[in-house]
C-alpha positions as CSV (number, residue, x, y, z in Angstrom):
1,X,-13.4,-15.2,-15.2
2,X,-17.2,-14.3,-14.8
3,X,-18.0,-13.4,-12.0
4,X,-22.0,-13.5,-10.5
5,X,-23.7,-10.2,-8.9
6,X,-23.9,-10.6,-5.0
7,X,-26.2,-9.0,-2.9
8,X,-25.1,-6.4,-0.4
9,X,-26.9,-8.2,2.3
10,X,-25.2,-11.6,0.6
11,X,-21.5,-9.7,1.0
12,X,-22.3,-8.7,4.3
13,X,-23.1,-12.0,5.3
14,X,-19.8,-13.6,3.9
15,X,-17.4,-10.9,5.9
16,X,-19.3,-11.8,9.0
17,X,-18.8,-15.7,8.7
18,X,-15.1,-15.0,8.8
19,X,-14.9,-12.4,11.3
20,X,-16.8,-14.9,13.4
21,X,-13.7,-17.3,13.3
22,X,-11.7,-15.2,14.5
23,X,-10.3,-12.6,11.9
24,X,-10.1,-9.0,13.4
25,X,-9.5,-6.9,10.3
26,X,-11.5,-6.4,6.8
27,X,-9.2,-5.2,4.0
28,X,-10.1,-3.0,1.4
29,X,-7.3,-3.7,-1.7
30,X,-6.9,-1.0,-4.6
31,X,-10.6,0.2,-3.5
32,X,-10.6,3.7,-4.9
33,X,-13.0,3.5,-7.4
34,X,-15.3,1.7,-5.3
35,X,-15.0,4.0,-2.3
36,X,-19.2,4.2,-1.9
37,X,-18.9,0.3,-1.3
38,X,-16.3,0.7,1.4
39,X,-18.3,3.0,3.2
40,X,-21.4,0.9,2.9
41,X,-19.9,-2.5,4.1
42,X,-18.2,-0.5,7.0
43,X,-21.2,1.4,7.9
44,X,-23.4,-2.5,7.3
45,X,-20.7,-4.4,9.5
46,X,-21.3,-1.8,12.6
47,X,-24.8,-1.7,12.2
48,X,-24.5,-5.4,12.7
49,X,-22.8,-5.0,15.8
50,X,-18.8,-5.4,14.0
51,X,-15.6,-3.3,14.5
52,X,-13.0,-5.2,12.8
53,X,-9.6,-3.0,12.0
54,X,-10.4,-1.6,8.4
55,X,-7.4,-1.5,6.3
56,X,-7.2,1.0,3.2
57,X,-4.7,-0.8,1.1
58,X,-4.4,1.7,-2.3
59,X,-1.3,2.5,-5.1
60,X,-1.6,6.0,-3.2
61,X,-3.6,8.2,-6.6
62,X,-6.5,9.2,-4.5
63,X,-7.8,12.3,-4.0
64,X,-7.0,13.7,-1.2
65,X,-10.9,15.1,-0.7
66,X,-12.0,11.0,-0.4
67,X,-9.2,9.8,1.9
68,X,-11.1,12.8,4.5
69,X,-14.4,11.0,3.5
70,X,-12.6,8.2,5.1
71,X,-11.8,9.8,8.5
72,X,-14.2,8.0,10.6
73,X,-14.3,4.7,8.6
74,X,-10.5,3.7,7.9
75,X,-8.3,2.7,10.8
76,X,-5.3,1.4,8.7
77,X,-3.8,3.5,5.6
78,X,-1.6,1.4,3.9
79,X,-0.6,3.8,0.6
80,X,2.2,3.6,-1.7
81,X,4.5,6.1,-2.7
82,X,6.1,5.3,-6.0
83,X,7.4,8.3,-7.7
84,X,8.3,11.8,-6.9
85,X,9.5,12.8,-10.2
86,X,6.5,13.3,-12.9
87,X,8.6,12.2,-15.9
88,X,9.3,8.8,-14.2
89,X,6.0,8.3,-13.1
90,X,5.0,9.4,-16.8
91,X,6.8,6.9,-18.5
92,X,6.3,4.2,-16.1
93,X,2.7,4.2,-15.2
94,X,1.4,6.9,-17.5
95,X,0.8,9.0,-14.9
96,X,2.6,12.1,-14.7
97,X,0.2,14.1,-11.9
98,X,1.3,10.5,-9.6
99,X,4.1,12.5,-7.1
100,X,1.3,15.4,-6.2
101,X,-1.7,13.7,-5.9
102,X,-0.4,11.0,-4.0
103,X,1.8,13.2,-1.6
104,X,-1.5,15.6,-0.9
105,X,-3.4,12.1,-0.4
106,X,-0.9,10.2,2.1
107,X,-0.5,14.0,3.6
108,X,-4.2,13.7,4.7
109,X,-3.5,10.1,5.8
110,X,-1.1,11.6,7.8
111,X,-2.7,14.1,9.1
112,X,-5.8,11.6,10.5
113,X,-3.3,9.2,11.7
114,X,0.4,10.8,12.8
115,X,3.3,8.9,12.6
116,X,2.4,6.4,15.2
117,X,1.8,3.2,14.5
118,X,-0.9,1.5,17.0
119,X,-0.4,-2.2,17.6
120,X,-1.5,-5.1,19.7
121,X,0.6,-7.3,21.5
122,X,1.0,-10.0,18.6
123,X,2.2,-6.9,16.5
124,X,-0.9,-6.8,14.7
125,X,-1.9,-3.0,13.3
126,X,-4.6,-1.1,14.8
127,X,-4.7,2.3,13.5
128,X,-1.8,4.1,11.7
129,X,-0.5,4.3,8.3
130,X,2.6,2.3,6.7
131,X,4.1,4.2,3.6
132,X,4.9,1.3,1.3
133,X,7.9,2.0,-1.4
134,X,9.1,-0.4,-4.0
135,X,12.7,0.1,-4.9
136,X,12.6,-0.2,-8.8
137,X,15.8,-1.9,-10.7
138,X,18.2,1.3,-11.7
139,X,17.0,4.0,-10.2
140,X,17.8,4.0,-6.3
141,X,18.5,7.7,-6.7
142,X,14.8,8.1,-7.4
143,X,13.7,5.9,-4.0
144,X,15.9,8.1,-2.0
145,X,13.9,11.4,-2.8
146,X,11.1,9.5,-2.0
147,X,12.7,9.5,1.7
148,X,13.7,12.8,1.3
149,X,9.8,13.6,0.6
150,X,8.5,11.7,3.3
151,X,10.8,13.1,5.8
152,X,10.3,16.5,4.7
153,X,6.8,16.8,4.2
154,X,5.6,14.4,6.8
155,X,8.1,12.8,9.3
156,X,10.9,10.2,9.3
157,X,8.9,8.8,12.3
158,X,6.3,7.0,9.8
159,X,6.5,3.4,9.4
160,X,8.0,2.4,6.2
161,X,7.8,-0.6,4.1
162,X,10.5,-0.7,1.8
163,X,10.2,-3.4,-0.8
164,X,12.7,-5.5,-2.9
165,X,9.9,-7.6,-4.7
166,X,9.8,-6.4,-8.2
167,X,9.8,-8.6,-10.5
168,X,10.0,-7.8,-14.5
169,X,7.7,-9.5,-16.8
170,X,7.8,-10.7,-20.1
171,X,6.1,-7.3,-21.1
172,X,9.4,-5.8,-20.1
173,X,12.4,-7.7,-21.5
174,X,12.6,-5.2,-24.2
175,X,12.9,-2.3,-21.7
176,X,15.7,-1.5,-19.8
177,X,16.4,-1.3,-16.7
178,X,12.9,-2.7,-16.0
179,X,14.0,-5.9,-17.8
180,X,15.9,-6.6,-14.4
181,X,15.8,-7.6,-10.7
182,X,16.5,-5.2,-8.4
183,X,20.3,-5.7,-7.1
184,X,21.2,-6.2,-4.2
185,X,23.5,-3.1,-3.6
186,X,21.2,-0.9,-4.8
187,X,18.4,-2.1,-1.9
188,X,20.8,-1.7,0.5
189,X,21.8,1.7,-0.6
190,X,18.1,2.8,-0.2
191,X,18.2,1.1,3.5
192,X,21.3,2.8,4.5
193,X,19.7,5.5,2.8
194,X,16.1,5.3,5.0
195,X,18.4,5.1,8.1
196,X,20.7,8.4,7.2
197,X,17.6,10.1,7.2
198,X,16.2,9.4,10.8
199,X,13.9,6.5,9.6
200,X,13.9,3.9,12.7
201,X,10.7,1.9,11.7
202,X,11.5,0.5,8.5
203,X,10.0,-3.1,7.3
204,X,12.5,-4.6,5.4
205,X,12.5,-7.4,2.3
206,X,14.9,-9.8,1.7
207,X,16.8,-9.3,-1.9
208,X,15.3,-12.6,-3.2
209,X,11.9,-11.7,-2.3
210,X,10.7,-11.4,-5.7
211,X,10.3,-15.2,-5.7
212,X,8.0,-15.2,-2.5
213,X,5.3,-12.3,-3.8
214,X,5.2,-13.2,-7.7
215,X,1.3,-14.5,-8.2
216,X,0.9,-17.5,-10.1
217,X,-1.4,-16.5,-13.1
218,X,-2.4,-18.8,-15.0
219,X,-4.3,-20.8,-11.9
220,X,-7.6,-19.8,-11.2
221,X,-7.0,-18.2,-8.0
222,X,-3.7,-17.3,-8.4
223,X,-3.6,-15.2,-4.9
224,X,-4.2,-18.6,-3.1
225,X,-1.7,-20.7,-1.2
């Protein structure tokens, strides 16, 4: 779908006419390769007198030298952490440098943030981080030293998110175990898991959930309701 150019001024102006009904955070999705224009609309927004919550919502391969560039701008780190074991993270995303550079990334996150999780009274987040994980079908073993890394490098007193939404594809059906949902005992292992290892703030999927976060592509705007 072609998309038209849009001023900055133009951009600026569409965030404002929703924070103006009432929205109180401005999300920044899979923005690292546009982390210039994050700065910009953050630094454009205050200069127009707005402070909404900024959320930094990434797949967690940042550099860890640009999540510091973010120190004053980003109140909400919301990062995944996928693999911890480069083969894995090699075959599955062709990225075998994932485990480092996103531990020394969510490491800074951390160290801006802590382990506290700030919220208002509706629950809402107002500065922290989340550590997002999604179990994958056949390898639980591989989500546990996930925990073990975030406990041991950080603290089990970060919020996780552990989720149970994967969903294969028909790119997949050929490729086992990532031809399959995730079962349901091997969720709950990594929960029991999460739990063993002093986790207490855990955000928790039900097994079906799959069927609740699969986008509907072939629409035009298949994010929509």
């Amino acid at each position: 779908m072609k998309m038209d150019p849009v001023s900055f001024e133009s951009c600026l102006d569409s965030i404002t006419a929703i924070l103006d009904q009432g929205i109180k955070a401005v999300g920044f999705v899979s923005p690292s390769h546009v982390v210039p224009q994050v700065m910009a609309v953050i630094r454009g927004l205050r200069e127009r007198g707005y402070n909404p919550v900024t959320v930094y919502n990434t797949n967690g391969f940042d550099k860890a030298g640009t999540i510091r560039e973010l120190e004053s701008y980003i109140d909400v780190y919301l990062p995944d952490y996928k693999y911890v074991t480069s083969g894995l993270a090699s075959r599955w995303s062709d990225a075998a440098s994932y485990p480092c550079v996103a531990l020394a990334a969510i490491k800074e996150m951390y160290y801006q943030k802590g382990s506290v999780l700030h919220t208002d009274l509706e629950g809402n987040a107002l500065s922290g981080m989340i550590v997002r994980h999604l179990v994958m079908p056949g390898h639980p073993e591989e989500s546990i030293k996930v925990l073990e890394s975030i406990a041991g490098e950080l603290s089990p007193g970060i919020t996780l998110s552990l989720m149970s939404q994967y969903h294969p594809t028909d790119e997949v059906n050929t490729m086992p175990p990532l031809n399959r949902l995730i079962g349901t005992e091997e969720y709950n292992r990594v929960v029991s898991a999460a739990y063993s290892k002093g986790f207490r703030k855990i955000f928790i999927q039900d097994p079906d959930s799959h069927l609740n976060y699969l986008p509907d592509f072939s629409r035009d705007h298949p994010f929509e309701g």
